[in-house]
N, C-alpha and C positions, 0 to 999 in steps of 0.2 A: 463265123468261122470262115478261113481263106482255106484254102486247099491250089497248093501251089506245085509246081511242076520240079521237085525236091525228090533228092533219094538222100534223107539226112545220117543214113548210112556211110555215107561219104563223109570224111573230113570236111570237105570243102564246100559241102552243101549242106552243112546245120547253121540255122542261125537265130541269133535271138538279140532281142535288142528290146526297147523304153520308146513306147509314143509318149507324151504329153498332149492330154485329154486339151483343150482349151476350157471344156466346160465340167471337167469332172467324170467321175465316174458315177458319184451319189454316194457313195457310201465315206464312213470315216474313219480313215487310217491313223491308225497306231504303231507310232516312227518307234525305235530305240536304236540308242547310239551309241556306239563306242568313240569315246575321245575324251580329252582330259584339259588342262589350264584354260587358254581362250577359246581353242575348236568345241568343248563341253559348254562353255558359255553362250555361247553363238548359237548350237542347238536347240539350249532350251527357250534362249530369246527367241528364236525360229517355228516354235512350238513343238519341239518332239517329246514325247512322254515320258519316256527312260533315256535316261544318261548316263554311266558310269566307265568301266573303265575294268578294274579287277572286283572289284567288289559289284558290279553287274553280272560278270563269269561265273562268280560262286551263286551267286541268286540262279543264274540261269541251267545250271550244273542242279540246283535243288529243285525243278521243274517249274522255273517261274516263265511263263509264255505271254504274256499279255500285251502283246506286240503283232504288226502283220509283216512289219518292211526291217530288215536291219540296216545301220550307214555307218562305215566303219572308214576312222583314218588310214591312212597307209603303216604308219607308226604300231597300229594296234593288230591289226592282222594277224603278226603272230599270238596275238592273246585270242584272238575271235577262231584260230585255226583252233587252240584248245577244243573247242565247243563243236568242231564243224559234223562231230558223227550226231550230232544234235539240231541243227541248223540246216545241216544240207539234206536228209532227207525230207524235211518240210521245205527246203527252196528259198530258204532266207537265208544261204551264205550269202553274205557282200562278192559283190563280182566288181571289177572297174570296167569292165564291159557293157556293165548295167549302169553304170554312175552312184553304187552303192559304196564304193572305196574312194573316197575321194580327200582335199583337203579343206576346197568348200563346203565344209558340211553345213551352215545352214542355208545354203542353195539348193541343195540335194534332200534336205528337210522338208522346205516349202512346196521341191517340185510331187516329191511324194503323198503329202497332205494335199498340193491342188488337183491331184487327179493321172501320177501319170504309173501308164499301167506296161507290166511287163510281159512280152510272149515270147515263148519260143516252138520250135517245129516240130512237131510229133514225129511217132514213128512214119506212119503213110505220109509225109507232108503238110500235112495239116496245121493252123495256125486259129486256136484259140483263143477268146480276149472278148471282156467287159467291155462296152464301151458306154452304158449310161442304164438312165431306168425307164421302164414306160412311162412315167409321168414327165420327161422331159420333153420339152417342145419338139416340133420337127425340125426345128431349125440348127437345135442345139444340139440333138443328136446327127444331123448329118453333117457340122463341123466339126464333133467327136469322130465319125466314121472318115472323114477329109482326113485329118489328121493322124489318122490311125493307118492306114493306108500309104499315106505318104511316108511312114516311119518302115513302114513296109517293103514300101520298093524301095526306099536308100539304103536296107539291109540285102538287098540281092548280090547274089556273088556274081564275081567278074566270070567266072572263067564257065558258068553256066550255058549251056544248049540248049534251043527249045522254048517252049514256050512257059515263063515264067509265074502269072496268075493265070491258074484254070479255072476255077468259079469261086464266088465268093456268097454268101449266105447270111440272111440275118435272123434270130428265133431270139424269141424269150428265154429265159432261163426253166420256169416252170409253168408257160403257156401252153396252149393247146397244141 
C-alpha cells in the first residue's frame, strides 16, 4: 500500500489507472468480453474465456459471474451500460481509462491475462494493489514493485502541491 499526499475528495486529485505487472501477479484471470464478428474472434484467439455480445447480457442479467476483468468495445457499451447496476458495484465496468473499452481487444485480453493490475485512491489517499506471491523471487517481485510505482507516479496530477508519495508499505495479504 502507497499512502500518497491526495485529498481524492477533490476532482482533481482522484486517480486510478493499470500497472502492467512484468512478471504477473500469480494468480489466473478470467477475461469476458463484449464484442461481436472479428473483435469476438480475436479475443477468444487471445484467450479470454467468455465472449458474446447480447446473449452474454441475458446470461449475465441471470447471475452468471464467472469472470474477474470485463473488456468491452466501444460499439458495445451501450449494451454493457444495460448491466452496469450489476457490474459497477463489483468494479468491473469497462472504463477506457482503465483500457477496458478499447478496440484492440485481444491486446487488452493478453495484457489482463499477463498480470496487469488495477488501483485506485481511497478515501484517506491510500493506494492498494497485488503485486505478486511470496513464492516469487526477489527479483521478480522488485520489478513487479518497479513497475507498479512507475504506473504511479505517471498518474499524479499536474496541478498537485506538496509532497506527492508519503510512505509506501509492503505486507502479506494474510501474514503475520
Amino acid at each position: 500500500s502507497v499512502n500518497l499526499g491526495l485529498d481524492p475528495r477533490k476532482p482533481n486529485q482522484s486517480i486510478k489507472g493499470v500497472a502492467r505487472l512484468p512478471n504477473g501477479t500469480g494468480k489466473k484471470v478470467r477475461v469476458c468480453v463484449f464484442a461481436t464478428g472479428q473483435d469476438a474472434e480475436a479475443a477468444l484467439a487471445a484467450g479470454a474465456d467468455v465472449v458474446g455480445a447480447e446473449d452474454l447480457l441475458l446470461k449475465i442479467q441471470g447471475g452468471f459471474m464467472a469472470f474477474d476483468t470485463v473488456i468491452a468495445t466501444p460499439e458495445l457499451m451501450s449494451t454493457v451500460g444495460k448491466i452496469g447496476k450489476v457490474l459497477g458495484p463489483r468494479g468491473l465496468m469497462p472504463n477506457p481509462k482503465m483500457g477496458t473499452v478499447t478496440k484492440e481487444v485481444a491486446r487488452a485480453v493478453k495484457a489482463a491475462k499477463e498480470g496487469a493490475v488495477q488501483f485506485k485512491v481511497e478515501k484517506k489517499g491510500i493506494v492498494h494493489a497485488g503485486i505478486g506471491k511470496v513464492s516469487f523471487s526477489e527479483e521478480a517481485l522488485l520489478e513487479n514493485i518497479r513497475s507498479f510505482m512507475v504506473a504511479l507516479l505517471d498518474a499524479k496530477p499536474e496541478g498537485l502541491k506538496g509532497k506527492y508519495l508519503r510512505n509506501a508499505s509492503i505486507s502479506s495479504t494474510m501474514g503475520p
